[in-house]
ZAVO-923807 format. One record per residue (C-alpha): residue in one letter; residue number from 1; x, y, z. Coordinates in nm, 2 decimals. Example, Ala and Ser with C-alpha at 12.3 -4.5 7.8 and 13.67 -1.06 7.14 Angstrom:
% ZAVO-923807
{"A", 1, {1.23, -0.45, 0.78}} {"S", 2, {1.37, -0.11, 0.71}} 
//
This chain:
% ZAVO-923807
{"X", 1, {5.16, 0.02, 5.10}} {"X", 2, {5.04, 0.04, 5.49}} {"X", 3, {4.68, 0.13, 5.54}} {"X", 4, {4.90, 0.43, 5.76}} {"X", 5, {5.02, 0.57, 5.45}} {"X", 6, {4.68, 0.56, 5.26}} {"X", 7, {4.55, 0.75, 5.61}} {"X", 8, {4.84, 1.01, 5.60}} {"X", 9, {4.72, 1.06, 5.24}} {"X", 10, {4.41, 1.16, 5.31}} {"X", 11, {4.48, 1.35, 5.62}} {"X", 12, {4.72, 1.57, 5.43}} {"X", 13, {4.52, 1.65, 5.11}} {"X", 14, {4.22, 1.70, 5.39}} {"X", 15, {4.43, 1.93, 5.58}} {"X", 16, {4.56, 2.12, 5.32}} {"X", 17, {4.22, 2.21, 5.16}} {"X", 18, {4.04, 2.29, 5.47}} {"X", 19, {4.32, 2.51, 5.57}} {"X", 20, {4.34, 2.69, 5.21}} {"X", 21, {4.66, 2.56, 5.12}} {"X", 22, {4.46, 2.40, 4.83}} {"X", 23, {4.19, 2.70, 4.75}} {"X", 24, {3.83, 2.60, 4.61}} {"X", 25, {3.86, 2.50, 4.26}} {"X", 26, {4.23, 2.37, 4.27}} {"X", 27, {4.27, 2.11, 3.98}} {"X", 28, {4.40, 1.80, 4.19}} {"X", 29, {4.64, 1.56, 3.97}} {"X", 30, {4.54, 1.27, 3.84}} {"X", 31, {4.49, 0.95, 3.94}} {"X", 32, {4.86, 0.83, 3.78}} {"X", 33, {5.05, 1.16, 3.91}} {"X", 34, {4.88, 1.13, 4.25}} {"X", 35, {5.01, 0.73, 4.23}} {"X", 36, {5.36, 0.78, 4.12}} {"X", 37, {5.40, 1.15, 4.36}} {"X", 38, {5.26, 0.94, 4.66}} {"X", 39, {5.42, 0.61, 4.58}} {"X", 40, {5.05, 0.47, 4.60}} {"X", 41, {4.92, 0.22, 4.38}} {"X", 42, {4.65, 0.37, 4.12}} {"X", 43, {4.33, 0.20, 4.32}} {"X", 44, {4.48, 0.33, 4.61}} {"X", 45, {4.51, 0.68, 4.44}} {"X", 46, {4.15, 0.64, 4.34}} {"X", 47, {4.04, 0.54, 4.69}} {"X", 48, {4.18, 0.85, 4.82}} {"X", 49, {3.95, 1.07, 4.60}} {"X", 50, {3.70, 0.89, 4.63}} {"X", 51, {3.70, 0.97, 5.03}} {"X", 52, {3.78, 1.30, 4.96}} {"X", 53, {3.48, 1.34, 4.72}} {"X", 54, {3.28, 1.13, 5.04}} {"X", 55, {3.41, 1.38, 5.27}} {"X", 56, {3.27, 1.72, 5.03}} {"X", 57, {3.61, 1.83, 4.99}} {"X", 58, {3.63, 1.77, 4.64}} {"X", 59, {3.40, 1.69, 4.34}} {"X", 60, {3.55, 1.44, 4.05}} {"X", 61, {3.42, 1.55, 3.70}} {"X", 62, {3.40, 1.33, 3.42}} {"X", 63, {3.63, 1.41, 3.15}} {"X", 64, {3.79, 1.73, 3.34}} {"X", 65, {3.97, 1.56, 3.69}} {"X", 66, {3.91, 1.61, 4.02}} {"X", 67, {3.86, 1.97, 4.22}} {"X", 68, {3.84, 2.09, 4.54}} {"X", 69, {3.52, 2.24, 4.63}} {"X", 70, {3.43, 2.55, 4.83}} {"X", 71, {3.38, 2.41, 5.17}} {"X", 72, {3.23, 2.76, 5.28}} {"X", 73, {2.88, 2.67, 5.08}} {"X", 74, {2.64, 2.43, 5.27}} {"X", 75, {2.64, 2.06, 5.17}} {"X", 76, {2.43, 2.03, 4.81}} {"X", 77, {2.52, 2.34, 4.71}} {"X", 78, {2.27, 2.58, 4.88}} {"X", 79, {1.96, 2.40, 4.77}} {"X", 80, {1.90, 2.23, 5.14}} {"X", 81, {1.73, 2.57, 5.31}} {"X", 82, {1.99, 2.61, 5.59}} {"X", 83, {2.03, 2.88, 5.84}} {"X", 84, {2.11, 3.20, 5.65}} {"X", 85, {2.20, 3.52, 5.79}} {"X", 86, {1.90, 3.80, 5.78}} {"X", 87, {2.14, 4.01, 5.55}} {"X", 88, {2.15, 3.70, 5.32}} {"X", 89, {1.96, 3.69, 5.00}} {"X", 90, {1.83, 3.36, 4.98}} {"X", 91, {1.82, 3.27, 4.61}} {"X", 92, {1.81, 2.89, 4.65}} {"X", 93, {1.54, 2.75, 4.80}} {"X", 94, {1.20, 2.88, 4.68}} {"X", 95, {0.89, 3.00, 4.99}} {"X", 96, {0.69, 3.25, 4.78}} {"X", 97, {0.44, 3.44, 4.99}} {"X", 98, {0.18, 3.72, 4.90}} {"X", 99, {0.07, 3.95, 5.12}} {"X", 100, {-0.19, 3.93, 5.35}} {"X", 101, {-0.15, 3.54, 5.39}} {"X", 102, {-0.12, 3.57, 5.76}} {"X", 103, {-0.42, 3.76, 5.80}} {"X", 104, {-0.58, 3.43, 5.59}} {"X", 105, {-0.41, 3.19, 5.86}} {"X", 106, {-0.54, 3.37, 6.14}} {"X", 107, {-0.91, 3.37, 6.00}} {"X", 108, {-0.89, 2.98, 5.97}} {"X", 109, {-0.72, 2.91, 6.26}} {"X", 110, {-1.10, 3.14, 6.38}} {"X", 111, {-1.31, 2.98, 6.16}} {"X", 112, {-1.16, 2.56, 6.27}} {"X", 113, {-1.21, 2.66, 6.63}} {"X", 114, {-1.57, 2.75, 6.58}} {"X", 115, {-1.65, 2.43, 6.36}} {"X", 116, {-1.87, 2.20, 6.48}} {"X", 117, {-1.68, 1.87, 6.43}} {"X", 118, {-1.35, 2.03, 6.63}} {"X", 119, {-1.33, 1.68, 6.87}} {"X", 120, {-1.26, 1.51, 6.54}} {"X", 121, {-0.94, 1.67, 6.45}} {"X", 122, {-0.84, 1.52, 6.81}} {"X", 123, {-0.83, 1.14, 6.67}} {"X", 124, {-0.67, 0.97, 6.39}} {"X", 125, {-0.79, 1.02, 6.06}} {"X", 126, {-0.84, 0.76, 5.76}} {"X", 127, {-0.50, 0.70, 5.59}} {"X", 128, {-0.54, 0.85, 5.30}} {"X", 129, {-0.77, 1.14, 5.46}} {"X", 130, {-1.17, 1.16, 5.51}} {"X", 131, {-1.41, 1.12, 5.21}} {"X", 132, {-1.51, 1.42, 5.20}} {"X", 133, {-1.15, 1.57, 5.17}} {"X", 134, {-1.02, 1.36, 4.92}} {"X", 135, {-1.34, 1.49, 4.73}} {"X", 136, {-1.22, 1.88, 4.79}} {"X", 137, {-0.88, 1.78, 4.62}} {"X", 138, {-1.03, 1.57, 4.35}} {"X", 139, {-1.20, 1.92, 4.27}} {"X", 140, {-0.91, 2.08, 4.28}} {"X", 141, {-0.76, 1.82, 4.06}} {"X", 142, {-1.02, 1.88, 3.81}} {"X", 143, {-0.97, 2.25, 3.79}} {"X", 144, {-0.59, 2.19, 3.69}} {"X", 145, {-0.74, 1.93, 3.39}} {"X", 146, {-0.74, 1.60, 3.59}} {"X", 147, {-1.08, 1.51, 3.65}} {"X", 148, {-1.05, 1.21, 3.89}} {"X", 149, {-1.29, 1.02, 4.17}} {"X", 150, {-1.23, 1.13, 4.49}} {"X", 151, {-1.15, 0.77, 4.61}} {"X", 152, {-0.85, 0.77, 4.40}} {"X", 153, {-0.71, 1.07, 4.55}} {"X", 154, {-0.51, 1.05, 4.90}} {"X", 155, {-0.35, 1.31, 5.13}} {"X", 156, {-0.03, 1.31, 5.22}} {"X", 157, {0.20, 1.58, 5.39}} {"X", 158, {0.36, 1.80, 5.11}} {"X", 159, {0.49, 1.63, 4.79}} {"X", 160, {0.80, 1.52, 4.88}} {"X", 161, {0.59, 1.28, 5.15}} {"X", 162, {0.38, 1.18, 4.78}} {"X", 163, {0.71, 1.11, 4.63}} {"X", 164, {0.76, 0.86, 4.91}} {"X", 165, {0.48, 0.70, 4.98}} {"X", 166, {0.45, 0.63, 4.57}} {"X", 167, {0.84, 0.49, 4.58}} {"X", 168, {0.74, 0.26, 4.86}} {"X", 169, {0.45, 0.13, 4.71}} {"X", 170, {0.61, 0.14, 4.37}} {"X", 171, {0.93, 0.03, 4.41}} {"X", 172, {1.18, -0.24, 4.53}} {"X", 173, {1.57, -0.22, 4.62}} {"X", 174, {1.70, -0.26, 4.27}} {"X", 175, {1.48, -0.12, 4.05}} {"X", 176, {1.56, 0.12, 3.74}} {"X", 177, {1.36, 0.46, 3.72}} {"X", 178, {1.45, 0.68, 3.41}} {"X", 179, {1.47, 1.05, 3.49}} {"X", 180, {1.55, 1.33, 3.30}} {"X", 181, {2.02, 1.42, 3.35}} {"X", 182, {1.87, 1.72, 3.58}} {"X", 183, {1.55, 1.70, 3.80}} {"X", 184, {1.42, 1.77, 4.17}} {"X", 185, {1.67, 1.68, 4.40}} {"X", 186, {1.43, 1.56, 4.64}} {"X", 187, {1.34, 1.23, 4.45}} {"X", 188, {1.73, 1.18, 4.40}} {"X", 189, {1.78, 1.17, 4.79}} {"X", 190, {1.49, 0.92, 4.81}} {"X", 191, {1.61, 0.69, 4.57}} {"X", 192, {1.91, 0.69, 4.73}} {"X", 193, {1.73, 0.61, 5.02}} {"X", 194, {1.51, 0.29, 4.89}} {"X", 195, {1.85, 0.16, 4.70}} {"X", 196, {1.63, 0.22, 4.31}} {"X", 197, {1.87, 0.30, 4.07}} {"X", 198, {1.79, 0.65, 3.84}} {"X", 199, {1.87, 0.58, 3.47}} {"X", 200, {1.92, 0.95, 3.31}} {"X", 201, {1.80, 1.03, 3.00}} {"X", 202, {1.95, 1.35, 2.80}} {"X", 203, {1.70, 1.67, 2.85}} {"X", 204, {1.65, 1.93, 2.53}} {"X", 205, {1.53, 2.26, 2.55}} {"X", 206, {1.18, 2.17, 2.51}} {"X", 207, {1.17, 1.83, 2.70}} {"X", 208, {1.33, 1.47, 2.77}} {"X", 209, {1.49, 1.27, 2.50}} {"X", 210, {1.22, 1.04, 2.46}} {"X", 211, {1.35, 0.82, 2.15}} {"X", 212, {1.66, 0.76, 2.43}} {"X", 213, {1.40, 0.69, 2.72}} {"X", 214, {1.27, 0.37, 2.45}} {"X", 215, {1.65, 0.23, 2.31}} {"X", 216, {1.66, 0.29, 2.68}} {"X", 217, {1.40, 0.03, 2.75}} {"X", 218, {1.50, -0.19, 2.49}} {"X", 219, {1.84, -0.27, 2.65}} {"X", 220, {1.71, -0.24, 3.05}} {"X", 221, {1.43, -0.33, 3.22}} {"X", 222, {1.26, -0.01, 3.38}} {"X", 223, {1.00, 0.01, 3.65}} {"X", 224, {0.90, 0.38, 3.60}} {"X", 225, {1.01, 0.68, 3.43}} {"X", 226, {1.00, 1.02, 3.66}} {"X", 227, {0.79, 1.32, 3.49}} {"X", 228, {0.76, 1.67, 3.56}} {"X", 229, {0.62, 1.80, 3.18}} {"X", 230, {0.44, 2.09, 3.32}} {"X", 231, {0.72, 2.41, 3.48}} {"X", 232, {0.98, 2.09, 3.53}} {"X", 233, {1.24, 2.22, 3.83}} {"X", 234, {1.46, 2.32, 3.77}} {"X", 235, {1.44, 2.35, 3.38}} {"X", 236, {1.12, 2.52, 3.37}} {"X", 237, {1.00, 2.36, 3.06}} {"X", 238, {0.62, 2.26, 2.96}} {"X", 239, {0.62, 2.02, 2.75}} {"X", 240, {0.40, 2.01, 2.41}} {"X", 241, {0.08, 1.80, 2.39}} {"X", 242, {0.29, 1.60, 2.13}} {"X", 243, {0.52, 1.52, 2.36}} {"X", 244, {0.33, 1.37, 2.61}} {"X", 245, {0.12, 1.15, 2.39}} {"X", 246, {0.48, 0.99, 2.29}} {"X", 247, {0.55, 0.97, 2.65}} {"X", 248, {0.24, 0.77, 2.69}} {"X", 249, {0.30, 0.55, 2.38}} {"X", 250, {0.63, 0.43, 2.51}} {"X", 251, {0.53, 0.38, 2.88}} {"X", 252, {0.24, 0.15, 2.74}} {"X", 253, {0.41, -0.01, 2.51}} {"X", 254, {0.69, -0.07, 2.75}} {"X", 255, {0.54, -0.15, 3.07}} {"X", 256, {0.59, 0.14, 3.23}} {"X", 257, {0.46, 0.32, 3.53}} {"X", 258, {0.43, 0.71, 3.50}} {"X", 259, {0.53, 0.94, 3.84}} {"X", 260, {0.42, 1.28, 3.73}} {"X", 261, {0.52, 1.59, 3.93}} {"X", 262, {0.33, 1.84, 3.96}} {"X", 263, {0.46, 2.08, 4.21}} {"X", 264, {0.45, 2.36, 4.03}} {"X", 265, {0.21, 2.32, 3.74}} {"X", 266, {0.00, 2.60, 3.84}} {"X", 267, {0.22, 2.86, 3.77}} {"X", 268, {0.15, 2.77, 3.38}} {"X", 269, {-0.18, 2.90, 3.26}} {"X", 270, {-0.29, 2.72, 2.98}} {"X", 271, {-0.10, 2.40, 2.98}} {"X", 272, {-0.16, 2.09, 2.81}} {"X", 273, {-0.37, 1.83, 3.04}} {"X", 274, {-0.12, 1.66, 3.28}} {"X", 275, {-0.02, 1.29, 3.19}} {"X", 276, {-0.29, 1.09, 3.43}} {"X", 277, {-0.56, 1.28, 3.23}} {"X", 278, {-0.39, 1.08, 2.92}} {"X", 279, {-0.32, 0.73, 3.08}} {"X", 280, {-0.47, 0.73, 3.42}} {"X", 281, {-0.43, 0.35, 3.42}} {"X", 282, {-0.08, 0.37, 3.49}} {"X", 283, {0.01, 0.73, 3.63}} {"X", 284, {0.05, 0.87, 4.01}} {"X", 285, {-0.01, 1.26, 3.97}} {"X", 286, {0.15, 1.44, 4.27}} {"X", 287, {0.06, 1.78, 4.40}} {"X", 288, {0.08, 1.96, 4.68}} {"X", 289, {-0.03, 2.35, 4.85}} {"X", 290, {0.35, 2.39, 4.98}} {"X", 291, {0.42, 2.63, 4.67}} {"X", 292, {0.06, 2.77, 4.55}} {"X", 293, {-0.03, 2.83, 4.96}} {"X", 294, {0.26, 2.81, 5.20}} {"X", 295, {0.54, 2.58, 5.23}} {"X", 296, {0.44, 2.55, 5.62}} {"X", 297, {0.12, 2.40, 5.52}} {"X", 298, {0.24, 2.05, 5.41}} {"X", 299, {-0.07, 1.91, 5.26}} {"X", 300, {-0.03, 1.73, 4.93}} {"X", 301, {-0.25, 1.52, 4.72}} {"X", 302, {-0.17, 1.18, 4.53}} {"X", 303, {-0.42, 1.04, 4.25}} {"X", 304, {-0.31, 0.70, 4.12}} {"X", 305, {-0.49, 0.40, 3.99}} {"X", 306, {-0.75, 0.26, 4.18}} {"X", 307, {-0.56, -0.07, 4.22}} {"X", 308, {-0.28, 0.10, 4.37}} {"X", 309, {-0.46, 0.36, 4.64}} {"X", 310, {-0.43, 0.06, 4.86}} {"X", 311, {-0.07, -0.02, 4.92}} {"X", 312, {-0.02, 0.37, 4.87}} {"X", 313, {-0.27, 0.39, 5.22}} {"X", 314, {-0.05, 0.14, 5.36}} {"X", 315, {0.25, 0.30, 5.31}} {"X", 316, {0.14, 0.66, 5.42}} {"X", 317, {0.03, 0.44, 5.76}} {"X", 318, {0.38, 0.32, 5.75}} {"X", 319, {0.52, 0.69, 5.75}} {"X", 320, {0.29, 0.91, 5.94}} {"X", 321, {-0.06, 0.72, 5.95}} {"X", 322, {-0.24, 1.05, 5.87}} {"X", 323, {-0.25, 1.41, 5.75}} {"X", 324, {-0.25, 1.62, 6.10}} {"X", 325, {-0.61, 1.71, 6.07}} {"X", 326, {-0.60, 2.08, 6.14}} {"X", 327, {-0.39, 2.11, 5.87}} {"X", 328, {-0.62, 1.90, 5.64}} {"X", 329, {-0.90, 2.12, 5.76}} {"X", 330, {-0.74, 2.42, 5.68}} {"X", 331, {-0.62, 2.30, 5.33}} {"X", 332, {-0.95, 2.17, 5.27}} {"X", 333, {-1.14, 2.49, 5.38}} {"X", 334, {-0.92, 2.68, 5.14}} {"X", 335, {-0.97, 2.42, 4.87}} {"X", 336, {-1.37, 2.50, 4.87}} {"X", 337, {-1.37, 2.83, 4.93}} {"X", 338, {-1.19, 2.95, 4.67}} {"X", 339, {-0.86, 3.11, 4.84}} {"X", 340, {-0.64, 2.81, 4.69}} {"X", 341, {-0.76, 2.94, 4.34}} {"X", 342, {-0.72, 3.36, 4.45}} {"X", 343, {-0.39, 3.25, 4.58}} {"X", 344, {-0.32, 3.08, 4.27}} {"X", 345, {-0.35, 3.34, 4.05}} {"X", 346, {-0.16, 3.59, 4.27}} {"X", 347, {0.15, 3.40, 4.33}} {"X", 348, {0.10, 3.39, 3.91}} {"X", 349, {0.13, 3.74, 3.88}} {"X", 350, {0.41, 3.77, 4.13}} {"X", 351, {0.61, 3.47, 3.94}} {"X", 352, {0.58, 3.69, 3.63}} {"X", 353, {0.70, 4.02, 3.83}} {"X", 354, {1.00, 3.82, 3.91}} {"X", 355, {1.06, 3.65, 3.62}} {"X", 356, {1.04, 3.98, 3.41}} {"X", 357, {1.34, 4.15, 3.66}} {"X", 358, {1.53, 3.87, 3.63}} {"X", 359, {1.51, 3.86, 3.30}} {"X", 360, {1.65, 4.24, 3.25}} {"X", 361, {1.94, 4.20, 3.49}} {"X", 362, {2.03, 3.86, 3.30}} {"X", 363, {2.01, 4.01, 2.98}} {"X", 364, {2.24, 3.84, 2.75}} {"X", 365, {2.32, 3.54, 2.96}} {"X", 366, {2.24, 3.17, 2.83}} {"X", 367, {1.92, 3.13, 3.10}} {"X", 368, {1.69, 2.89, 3.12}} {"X", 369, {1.33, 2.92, 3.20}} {"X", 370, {0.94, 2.93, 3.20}} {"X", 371, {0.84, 3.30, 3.21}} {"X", 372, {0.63, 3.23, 3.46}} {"X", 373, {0.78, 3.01, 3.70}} {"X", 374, {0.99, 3.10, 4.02}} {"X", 375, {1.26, 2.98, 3.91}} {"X", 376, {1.60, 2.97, 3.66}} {"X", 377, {1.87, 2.81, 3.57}} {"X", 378, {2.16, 2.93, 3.44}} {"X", 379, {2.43, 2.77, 3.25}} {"X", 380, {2.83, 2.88, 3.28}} {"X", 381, {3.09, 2.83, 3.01}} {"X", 382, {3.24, 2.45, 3.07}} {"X", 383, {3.60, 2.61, 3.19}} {"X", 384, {3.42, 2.82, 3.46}} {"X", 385, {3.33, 2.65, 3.78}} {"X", 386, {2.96, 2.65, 3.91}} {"X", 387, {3.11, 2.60, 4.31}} {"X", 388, {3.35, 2.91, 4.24}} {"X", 389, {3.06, 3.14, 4.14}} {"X", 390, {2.85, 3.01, 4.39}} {"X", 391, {3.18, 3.07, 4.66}} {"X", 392, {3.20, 3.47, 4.52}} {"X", 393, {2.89, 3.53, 4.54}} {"X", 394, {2.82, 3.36, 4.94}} {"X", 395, {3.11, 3.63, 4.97}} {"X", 396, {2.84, 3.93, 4.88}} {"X", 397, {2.56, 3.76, 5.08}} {"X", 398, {2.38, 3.57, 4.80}} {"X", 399, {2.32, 3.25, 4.85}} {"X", 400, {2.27, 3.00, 4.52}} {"X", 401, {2.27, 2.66, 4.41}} {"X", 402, {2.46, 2.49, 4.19}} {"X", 403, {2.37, 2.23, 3.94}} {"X", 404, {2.50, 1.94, 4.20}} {"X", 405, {2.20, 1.84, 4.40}} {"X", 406, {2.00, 1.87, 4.03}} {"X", 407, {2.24, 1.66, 3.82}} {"X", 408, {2.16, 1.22, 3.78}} {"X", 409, {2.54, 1.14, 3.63}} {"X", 410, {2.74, 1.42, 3.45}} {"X", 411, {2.72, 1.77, 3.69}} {"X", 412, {2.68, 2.01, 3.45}} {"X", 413, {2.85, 2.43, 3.51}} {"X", 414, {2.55, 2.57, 3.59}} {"X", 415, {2.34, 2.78, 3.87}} {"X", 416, {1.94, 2.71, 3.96}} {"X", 417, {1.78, 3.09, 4.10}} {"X", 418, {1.49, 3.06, 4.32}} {"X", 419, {1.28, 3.37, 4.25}} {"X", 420, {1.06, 3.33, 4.50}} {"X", 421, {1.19, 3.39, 4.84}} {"X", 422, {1.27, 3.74, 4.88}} {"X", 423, {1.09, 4.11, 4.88}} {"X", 424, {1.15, 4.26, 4.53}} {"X", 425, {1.39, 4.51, 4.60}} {"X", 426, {1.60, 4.25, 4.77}} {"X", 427, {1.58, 4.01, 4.46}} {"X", 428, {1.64, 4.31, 4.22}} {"X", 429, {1.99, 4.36, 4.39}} {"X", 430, {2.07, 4.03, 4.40}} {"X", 431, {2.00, 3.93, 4.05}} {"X", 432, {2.23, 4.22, 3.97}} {"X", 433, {2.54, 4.06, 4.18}} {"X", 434, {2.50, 3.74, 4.03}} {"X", 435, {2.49, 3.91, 3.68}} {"X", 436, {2.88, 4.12, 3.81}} {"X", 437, {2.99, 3.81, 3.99}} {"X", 438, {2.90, 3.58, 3.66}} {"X", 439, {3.05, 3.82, 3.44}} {"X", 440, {3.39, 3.86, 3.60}} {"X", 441, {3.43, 3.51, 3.62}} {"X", 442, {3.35, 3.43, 3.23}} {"X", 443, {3.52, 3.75, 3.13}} {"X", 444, {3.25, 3.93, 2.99}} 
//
């Protein structure tokens, strides 16, 4: 066969999806059919999928073939925050505000300008941020159960910077990381990124398959496993203080370096201590303000073991040398003051509010979810397509995501809700479209 003919392939099956010819959620042929149809061989047939799939016009699934996808919903499903319509419900990328947090900002802003040290902010800061700041966040550690020196602690822009800075300093090309089947979507991109390898491990209702996270050790050599036990995203699960202790056992006994996520452990009141409080000899804790304060405010904190803080300094100098200081200030301000903790406890309250209307309007529906978390996910019956739903619902100006972005391996059918980025009255409705649009498509 010509490389032409391989082209016109392509081309054609391209065409005819983006032109509707081949609607969202056709059921291409197989491999063979597509080979004996086309008069290709079967790795050619394969190689035509596969830049298909490369292209996001279709999505192979194992076990069920190859479909086209819905090229009206943004790249990852929805879960990238894209440009969405003011009429658009945004449902898949969580910003949860309280009121008055403007008002807060503009105080600040006040209160910075008047400080005495305001030259400062002007000049580079320490890579890993000022003594005195790293001690307002080891304070803040120690009120969420890690009680840790300030000179293990470092500042870094937002979590997802934390993520990095701890893969580069963790990691090479070629390592293994176990993670849980479906996790943040942000530390699948980055792995992607450094060329580390995700290993991924089944996920219960209650936590990760931890006696498959050791047979997994036992037959590969793992770097690090990736943790989020307390309101994991998009699951919403906290794990028990059983749990973690196993977790524990098996990373010493294995070698293992612990990256525990924290992002939105604060929405869990009463959790069991976070997993550097159990092995801080070989756990990085990440945190960050982005969902407790604002998401504009991309200040994060990373505590690790002291014989790691310095190539984690090095590679935060490597990606942004600093924290912008006004920021830090800010953060910091709010750290000692006691508006981190008020906001805390608000945006707990509001996560509850939510929870509870989402909740009623999915009444009945196979959810998933922390009651107190801004977020849930919702699994579909295996014959009904996730990017369908997803597709019908864009349609009514709801925007959601879609187990894609989530899923290390096999995609699961499913939907992940952010709760937290609309008025109530706006989530109320939506929540009640995706309960009409869900149901028509499973036939209840």
């Amino acid at each position: 066969m010509t490389p032409s003919r391989y082209r016109a392939v392509v081309e054609t099956m391209a065409s005819d999806i983006r032109s509707g010819r081949l609607p969202p959620g056709t059921r291409l042929p197989t491999h063979r059919r597509l080979a004996a149809t086309e008069g290709l061989a079967v790795v050619t047939a394969s190689r035509v999928y596969a830049e298909l799939e490369a292209m996001g016009l279709v999505n192979g699934e194992r076990g069920r073939g190859t479909y086209v996808r819905d090229t009206t919903l943004s790249p990852g499903h929805g879960v990238e925050q894209g440009a969405l319509g003011a009429d658009v419900a945004d449902l898949n990328f969580n910003y949860p505000s309280v009121p008055g947090q403007d008002e807060l900002l503009r105080r600040a802003l006040r209160d910075v300008a008047a400080g005495g040290d305001l030259g400062a902010l002007l000049r580079y800061q320490p890579h890993g941020g000022r003594p005195r700041e790293r001690d307002s966040a080891a304070t803040h550690l120690g009120r969420h159960g890690l009680r840790v020196g300030g000179d293990r602690v470092l500042l870094v822009n937002g979590a997802q910077h934390g993520l990095a800075v701890t893969a580069m300093a963790l990691l090479r090309p070629g390592d293994v990381v176990a993670v849980d089947a479906v996790t943040y979507p942000g530390f699948t991109v980055l792995a992607e990124s450094l060329r580390v390898e995700l290993a991924p491990l089944p996920v219960g209702a209650d936590g990760t398959d931890l006696d498959a996270l050791d047979r997994l050790c036992a037959t590969r050599r793992i770097r690090a496993v990736y943790a989020m036990p307390t309101v994991h995203n998009p699951l919403g699960w906290v794990t028990t203080d059983a749990h973690r202790d196993r977790l524990v056992e098996i990373a010493r006994r294995r070698g293992l370096v612990i990256v525990e996520d924290a992002a939105y452990a604060y929405l869990a009141d009463g959790a069991p201590a976070p997993l550097a409080s159990r092995a801080p000899e070989l756990t990085v804790h990440l945190t960050s303000l982005s969902k407790s304060v604002a998401t504009g405010l991309r200040v994060g904190f990373v505590s690790a073991p002291r014989e790691l803080v310095p190539a984690l300094e090095r590679a935060i100098r490597v990606t942004t040398w600093n924290t912008p200081a006004v920021m830090t200030a800010i953060a910091c301000r709010w750290l000692d003051d006691g508006t981190v903790a008020m906001l805390e406890e608000a945006k707990r309250a509001d996560a509850l509010v939510r929870q509870s209307l989402a909740r009623d309007a999915l009444a009945g529906l196979p959810f998933v979810g922390h009651p107190g978390s801004y977020f849930l996910w919702l699994p579909l019956p295996d014959e009904v397509r996730a990017d369908q739903v997803a597709g019908a619902l864009a349609t009514r100006r709801v925007s959601v995501a879609t187990a894609e972005p989530f899923a290390v391996g096999h995609v699961p059918q499913a939907l992940r809700l952010a709760l937290g980025s609309t008025d109530l009255e706006v989530l109320r409705s939506a929540l009640h479209t995706v309960r009409r649009v869900v149901d028509d498509h499973t036939g209840l």
